[in-house]
TORSE-935921 format. One record per residue (C-alpha): residue in one letter; x, y, z. Coordinates in steps of 0.001 Angstrom, whole numbers, padded with zeros to 6 digits, always signed. Example, Ala and Ser with C-alpha at 12.3 -4.5 7.8 and 13.67 -1.06 7.14 Angstrom:
// residues 2
a+012300-004500+007800
s+013670-001060+007140
//
This chain:
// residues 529
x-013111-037414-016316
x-013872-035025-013739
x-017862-034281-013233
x-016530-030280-013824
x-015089-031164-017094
x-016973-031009-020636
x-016100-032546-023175
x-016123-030490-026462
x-017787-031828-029346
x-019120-029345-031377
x-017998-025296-031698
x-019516-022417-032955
x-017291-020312-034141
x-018203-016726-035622
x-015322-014009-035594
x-014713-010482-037140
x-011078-010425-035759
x-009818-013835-037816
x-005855-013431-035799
x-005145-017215-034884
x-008397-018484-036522
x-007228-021213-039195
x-004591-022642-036555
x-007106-022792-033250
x-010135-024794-035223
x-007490-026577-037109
x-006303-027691-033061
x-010141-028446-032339
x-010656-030286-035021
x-008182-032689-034968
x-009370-033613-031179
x-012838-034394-033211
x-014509-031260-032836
x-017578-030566-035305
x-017203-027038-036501
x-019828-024801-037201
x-019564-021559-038339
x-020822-018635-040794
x-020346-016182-043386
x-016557-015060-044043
x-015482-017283-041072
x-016692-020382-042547
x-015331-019476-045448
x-011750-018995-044100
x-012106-021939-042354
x-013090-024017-045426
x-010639-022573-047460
x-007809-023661-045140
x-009458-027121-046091
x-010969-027499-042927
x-014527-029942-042877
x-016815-026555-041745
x-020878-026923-041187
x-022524-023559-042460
x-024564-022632-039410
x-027513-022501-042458
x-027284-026324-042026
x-028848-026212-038249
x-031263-024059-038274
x-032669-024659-041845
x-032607-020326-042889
x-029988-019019-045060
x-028470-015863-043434
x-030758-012658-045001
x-030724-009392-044671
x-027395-008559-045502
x-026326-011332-042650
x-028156-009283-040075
x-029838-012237-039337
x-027955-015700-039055
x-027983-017241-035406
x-030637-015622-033962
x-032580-019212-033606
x-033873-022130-031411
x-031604-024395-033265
x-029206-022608-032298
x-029643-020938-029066
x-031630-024404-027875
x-028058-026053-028387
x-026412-023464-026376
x-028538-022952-023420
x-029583-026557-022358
x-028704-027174-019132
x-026932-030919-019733
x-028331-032233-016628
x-032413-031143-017127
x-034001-034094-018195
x-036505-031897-019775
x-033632-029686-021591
x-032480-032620-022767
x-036112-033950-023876
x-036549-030952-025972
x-032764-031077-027459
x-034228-034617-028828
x-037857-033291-029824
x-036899-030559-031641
x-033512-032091-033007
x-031182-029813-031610
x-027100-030813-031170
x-025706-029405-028229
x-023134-026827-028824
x-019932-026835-026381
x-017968-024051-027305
x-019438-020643-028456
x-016211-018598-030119
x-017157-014991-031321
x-015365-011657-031288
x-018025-008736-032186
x-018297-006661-035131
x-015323-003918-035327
x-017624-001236-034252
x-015033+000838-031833
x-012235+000466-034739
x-015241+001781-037296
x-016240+005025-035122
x-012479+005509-034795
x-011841+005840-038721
x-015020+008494-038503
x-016738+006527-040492
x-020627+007790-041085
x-023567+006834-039337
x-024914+004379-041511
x-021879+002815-041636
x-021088+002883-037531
x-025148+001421-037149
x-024552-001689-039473
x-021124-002205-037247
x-023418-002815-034329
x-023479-006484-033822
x-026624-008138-032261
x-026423-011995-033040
x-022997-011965-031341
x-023440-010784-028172
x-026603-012519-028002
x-024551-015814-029031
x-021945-014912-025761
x-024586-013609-023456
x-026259-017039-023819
x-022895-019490-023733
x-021540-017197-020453
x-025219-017534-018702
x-024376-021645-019032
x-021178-021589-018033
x-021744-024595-015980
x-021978-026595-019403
x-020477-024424-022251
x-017260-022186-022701
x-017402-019233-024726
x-014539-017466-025984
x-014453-013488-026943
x-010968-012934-027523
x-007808-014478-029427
x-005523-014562-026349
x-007712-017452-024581
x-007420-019873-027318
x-004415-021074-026193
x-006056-021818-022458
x-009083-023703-024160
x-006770-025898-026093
x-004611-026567-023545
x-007680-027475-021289
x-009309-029538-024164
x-005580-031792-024630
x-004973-032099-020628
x-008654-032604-019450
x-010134-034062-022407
x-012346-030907-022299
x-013128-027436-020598
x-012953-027192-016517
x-015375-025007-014621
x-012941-022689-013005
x-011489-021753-017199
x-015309-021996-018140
x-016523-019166-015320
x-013578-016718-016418
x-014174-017445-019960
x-017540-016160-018876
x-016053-013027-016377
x-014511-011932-019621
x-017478-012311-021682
x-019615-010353-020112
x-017188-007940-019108
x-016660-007642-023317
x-020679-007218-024339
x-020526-004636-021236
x-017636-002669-022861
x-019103-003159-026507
x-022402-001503-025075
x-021017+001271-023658
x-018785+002013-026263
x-022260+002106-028703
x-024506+004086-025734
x-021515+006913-025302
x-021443+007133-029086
x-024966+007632-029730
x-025159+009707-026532
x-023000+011967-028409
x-024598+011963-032034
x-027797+012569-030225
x-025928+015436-027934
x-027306+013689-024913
x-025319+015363-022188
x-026960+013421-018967
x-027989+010274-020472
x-030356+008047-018303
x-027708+005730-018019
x-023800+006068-018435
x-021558+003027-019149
x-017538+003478-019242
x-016085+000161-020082
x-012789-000762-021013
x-010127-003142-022047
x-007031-004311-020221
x-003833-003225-021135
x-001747-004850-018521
x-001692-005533-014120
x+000125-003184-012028
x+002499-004024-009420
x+000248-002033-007359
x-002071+001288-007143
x-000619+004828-005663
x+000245+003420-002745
x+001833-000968-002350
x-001288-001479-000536
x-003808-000668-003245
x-004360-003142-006354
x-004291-001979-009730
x-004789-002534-013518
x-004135+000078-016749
x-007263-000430-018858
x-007774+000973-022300
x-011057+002682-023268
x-012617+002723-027026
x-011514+006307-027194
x-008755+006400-030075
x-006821+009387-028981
x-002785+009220-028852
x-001532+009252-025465
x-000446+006547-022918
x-002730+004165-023589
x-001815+003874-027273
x+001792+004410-027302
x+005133+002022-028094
x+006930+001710-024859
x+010699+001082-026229
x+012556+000866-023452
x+012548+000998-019792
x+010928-000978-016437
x+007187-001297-016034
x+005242+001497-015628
x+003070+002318-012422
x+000012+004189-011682
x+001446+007109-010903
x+004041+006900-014131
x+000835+006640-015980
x-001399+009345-014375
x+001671+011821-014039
x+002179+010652-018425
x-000588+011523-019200
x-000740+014905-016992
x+002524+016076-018950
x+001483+014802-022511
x-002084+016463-022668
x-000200+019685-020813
x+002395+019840-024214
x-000413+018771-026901
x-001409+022837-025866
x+001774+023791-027730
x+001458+023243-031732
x+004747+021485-032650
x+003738+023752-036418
x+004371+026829-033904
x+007378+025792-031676
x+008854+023247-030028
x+007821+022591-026611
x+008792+020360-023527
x+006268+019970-020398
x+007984+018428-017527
x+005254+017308-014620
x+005790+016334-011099
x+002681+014638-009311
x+000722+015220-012153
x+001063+019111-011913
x+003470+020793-014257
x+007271+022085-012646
x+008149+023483-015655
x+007071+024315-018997
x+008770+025964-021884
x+008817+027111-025954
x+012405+027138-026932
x+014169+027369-030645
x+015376+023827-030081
x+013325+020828-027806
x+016670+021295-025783
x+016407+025160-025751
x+012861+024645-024537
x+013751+021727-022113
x+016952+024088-020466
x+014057+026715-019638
x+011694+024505-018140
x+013733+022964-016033
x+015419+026180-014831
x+011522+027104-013387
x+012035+024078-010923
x+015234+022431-010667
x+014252+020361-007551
x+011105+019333-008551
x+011694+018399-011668
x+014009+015040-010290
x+012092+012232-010975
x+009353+013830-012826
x+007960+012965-016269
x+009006+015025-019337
x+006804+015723-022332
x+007578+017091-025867
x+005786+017963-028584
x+008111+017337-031606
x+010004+014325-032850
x+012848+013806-029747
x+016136+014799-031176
x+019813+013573-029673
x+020500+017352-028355
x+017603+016871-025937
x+018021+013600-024986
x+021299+014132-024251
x+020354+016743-021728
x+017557+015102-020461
x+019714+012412-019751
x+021933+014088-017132
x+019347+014253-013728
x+017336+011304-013272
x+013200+010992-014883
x+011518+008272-014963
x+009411+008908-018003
x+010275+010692-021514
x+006884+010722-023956
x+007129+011954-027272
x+005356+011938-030821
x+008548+010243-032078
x+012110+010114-031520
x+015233+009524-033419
x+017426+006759-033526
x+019975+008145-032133
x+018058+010056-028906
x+016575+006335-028609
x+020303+005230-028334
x+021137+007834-025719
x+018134+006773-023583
x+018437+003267-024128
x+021818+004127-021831
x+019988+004275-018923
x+017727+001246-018259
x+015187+001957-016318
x+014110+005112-018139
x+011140+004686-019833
x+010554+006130-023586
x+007069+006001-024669
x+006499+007032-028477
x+002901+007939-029276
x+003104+008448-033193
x+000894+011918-032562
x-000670+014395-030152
x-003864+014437-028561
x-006449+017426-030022
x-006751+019691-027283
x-009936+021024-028696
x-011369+017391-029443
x-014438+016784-027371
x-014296+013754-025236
x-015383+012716-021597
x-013646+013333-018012
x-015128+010126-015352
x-013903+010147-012033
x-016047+007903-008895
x-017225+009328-005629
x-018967+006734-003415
x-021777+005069-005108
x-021136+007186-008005
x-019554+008402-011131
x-019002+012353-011953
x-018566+012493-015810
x-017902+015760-017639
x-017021+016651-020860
x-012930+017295-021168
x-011972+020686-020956
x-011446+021380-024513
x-011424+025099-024734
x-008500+026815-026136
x-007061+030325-025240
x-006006+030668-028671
x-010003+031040-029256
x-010790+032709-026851
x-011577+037016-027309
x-009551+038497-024406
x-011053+041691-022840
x-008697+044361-021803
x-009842+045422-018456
x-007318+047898-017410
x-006251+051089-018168
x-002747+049819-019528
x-003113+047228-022586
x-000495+044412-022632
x+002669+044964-024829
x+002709+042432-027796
x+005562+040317-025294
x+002972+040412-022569
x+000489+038887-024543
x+002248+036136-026265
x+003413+035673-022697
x-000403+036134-021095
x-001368+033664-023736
x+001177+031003-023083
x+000800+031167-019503
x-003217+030494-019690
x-002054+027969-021715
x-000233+025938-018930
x-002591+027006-015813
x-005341+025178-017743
x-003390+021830-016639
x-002247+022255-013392
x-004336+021553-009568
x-006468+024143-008827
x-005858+027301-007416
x-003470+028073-009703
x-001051+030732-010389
x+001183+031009-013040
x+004095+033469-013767
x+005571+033444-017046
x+008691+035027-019193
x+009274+034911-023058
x+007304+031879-023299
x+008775+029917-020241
x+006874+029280-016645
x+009269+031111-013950
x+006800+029965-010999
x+004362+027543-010494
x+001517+027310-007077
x-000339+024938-007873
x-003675+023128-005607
x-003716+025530-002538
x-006935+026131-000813
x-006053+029879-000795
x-005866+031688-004487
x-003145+033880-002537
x-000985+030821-001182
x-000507+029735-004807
x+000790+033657-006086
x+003177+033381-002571
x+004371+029658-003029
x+005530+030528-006849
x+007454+033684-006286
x+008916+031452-003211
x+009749+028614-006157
x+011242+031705-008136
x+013210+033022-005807
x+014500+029434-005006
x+015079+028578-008480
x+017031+031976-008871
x+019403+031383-006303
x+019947+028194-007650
x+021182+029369-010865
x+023331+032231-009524
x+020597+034848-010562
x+020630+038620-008837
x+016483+038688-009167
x+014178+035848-009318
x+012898+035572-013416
x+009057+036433-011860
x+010424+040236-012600
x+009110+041727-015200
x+006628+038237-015882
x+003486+038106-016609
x+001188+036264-014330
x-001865+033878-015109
x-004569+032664-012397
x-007201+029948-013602
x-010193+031339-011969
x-011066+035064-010976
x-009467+036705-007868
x-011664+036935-005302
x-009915+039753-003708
x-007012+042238-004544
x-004275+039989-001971
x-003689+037590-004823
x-003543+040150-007408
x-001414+042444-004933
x+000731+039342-004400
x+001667+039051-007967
x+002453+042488-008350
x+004772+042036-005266
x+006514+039353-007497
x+007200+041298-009897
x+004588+040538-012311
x+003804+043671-014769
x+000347+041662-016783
x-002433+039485-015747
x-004166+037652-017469
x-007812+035632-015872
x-011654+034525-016293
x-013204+037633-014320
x-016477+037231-013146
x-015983+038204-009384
x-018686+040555-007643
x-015115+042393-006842
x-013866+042751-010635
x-013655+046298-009954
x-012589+045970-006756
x-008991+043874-008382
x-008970+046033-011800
x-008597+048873-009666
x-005686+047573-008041
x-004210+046173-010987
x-004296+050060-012177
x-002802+051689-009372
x-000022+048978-009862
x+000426+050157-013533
x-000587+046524-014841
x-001838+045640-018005
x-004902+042769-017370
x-007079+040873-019696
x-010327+038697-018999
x-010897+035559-020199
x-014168+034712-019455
x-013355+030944-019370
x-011808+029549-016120
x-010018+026341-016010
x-010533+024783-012469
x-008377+021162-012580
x-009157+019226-009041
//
């Protein structure tokens, strides 16, 4: 036997998630493995008729407190941190009558899955484990001698090890260890952002994001950059929770443009309307309410035509076979939806390499949560941008009030400038975008480059007028000046609607009088960088 392989004679094994249990100590055991376990995992093992030590039997304590304290012993910790070659480890193994343990096997308390069911505090606190990650922290630290095991998925690795090797190797036995400390790092943070929260704790001392992997990439936003999707503790329906049913692999991009579109359409209550958000880069091209998911998806994609090839399309209702079927005809690469039918599923299933991702629900766009992005050296965490125009008191600033059309439409196009690159200008028509600037350095580049989209889009349909006549038009911060303002108005644009707050408010109402326009303030702005 090779000096990196251990043999395994005796395994702790402790588990809340019991998937694969009975079948991988029933393996172990019938290599001779002593088992050694506790509470409802010795019990499952026993009852599969497996010969199970209680881990009472080592360390001489019944588990008390309500099993808050079992492990947390010399007999027990003694036989997982000896080093096997200290003669004096091993001379206090023998003094103190302590059995080496090999293999340490726990998965932690459920406390993610119990925060996510809102369950309350008392509840969430007893779902904190303490002997477990204690139990891995101690197995990963000695590696060199013991292999601990966090999660289902490497039981088949250990037991193939254990039949080929006659035991563990040190290259499984130091990513056994990776993992495990990569899991009591995730755990942690997942508790420290909770309590962060119950406590309203807005700068903690310390921040921890941690998270669990979903699945490699081929490769990051570029083939030179490496990659991995990772899902966070966070149980909120989007890309990282939803049924992919058909269609290639999807990249970074697919993922980060996904998610753009599907947080874009959660704005639109499917109770209200039906909606369709179709994204490009992760900004928006084109985003509509319609009578019918296809009504709504015609109008959105009449705001961009060009853009919109190859983008990512988002709905807010159950995806019917009248949309599909048009969504079908240019090429996309990604269709997300609460839920689709069987025969829209049939219609995409067609073509191969579209991908149809079914969340089962819509994110809460007024849910609190937490934005991380890295800088060098750092992390710049925020809390998402949750507010809602639909709360919101607008302020008539103008001498003209907004008709009841120019409101809806005011409204609606807040709505989508909240999700797209800042500076952003939006002009809108009975509750469709009709042209989109989106990320320009200059607040009056964005109002030009839209009317240019609209004008574009126009003569692609055959139109006399680009659809930015008679629109309304939405910016996501205040105008600095009157050019933006004036540049809207030049588009066509009859309402405004924006945050205010510039030293030259009066300066741009003015304007917007002499214009004839009807403008509200916000007083909520909704930079996206």
């Amino acid at each position: 036997m090779s000096v990196n392989v251990r043999p395994v004679t005796r395994a702790l094994l402790s588990v809340s998630d019991k998937t694969g249990l009975v079948a991988f100590a029933t393996a172990l055991a019938k290599t001779g493995v002593e088992l050694v376990s506790t509470g409802g995992t010795r019990k499952a093992l026993a009852d599969a008729g497996l010969a199970v030590k209680d881990v009472a039997d080592l360390t001489g304590f019944p588990e008390m407190m309500d099993g808050r304290v079992k492990t947390l012993h010399p007999h027990v910790h003694g036989g997982i941190l000896a080093i096997r070659a200290d003669a004096g480890h091993q001379a206090s193994l023998a003094e103190h009558g302590i059995a080496p343990i090999d293999l340490v096997v726990v998965n932690l308390y459920p406390f993610e899955a119990t925060v996510a069911r809102g369950a309350p505090f008392d509840d969430v606190i007893e779902n904190i484990d303490i002997g477990g990650p204690a139990l891995i922290r101690g197995a990963a630290k000695n590696h060199h001698d013991v292999a601990v095991v966090v999660d289902t998925s490497d039981y088949e690795a250990v037991l193939s090890e254990i039949t080929l090797h006659g035991g563990t190797t040190l290259n499984l036995r130091r990513r056994l260890a990776q993992t495990a400390y990569a899991r009591t790092a995730a755990y942690d943070a997942a508790i420290s952002n909770w309590f962060a929260g119950e406590v309203h704790a807005d700068a903690p001392l310390f921040r921890a994001i941690g998270g669990k992997l979903i699945e490699p990439l081929r490769y990051g936003e570029n083939p030179h950059q490496k990659a991995a999707f990772y899902a966070t503790s966070e149980a909120r329906p989007g890309v990282a929770t939803a049924r992919q049913v058909q269609g290639k692999q999807l990249s970074f991009n697919n993922i980060n443009d996904t998610d753009a579109a599907f947080e874009a359409v959660a704005e639109f209550h499917p109770a209200r309307s039906p909606a369709v958000v179709i994204v490009k880069h992760a900004n928006p091209c084109g985003v509509a309410e319609g009578k019918t998911l296809a009504d709504a998806y015609s109008k959105a994609l009449a705001c961009d035509p060009v853009s919109a090839f190859g983008g990512i399309i988002a709905v807010n209702q159950t995806l019917d076979a009248d949309a599909a079927k048009l969504m079908v005809e240019i090429f996309t690469e990604v269709i997300v939806a609460p839920d689709a039918s069987e025969e829209a599923i049939a219609l995409i299933g067609a073509k191969k390499n579209l991908r149809l991702l079914l969340t089962g629900a819509l994110p809460d766009p007024r849910a609190v949560g937490l934005n991380v992005r890295t800088v060098a050296g750092g992390l710049l965490v925020q809390s998402r941008d949750n507010a809602s125009v639909d709360d919101l008191e607008l302020k008539v600033v103008t001498k003209r009030e907004p008709t009841e059309q120019e409101l809806a439409d005011l409204r609606f196009a807040f709505r989508v400038a909240k999700h797209v690159k800042s500076n952003t200008i939006i002009y809108a028509k009975n509750g469709a975008t009709v042209g989109i600037g989106a990320g320009q350095m200059s607040r009056v580049d964005s109002a030009r480059i839209a009317a240019r989209k609209a004008l574009d889009a126009a003569e692609a349909a055959g139109l006399a007028e680009p659809l930015t006549k008679g629109s309304v038009v939405a910016s996501d911060a205040f105008f600095p000046f009157a050019d933006g303002l004036l540049a809207a108005v030049e588009a066509g644009a009859t309402a405004v609607i924006q945050p205010g707050g510039s030293m030259r408010d009066a300066e741009v109402i003015a304007a917007a009088d002499a214009a004839g326009l009807a403008m509200v303030f916000t007083g909520v702005r909704h930079f996206k960088h």
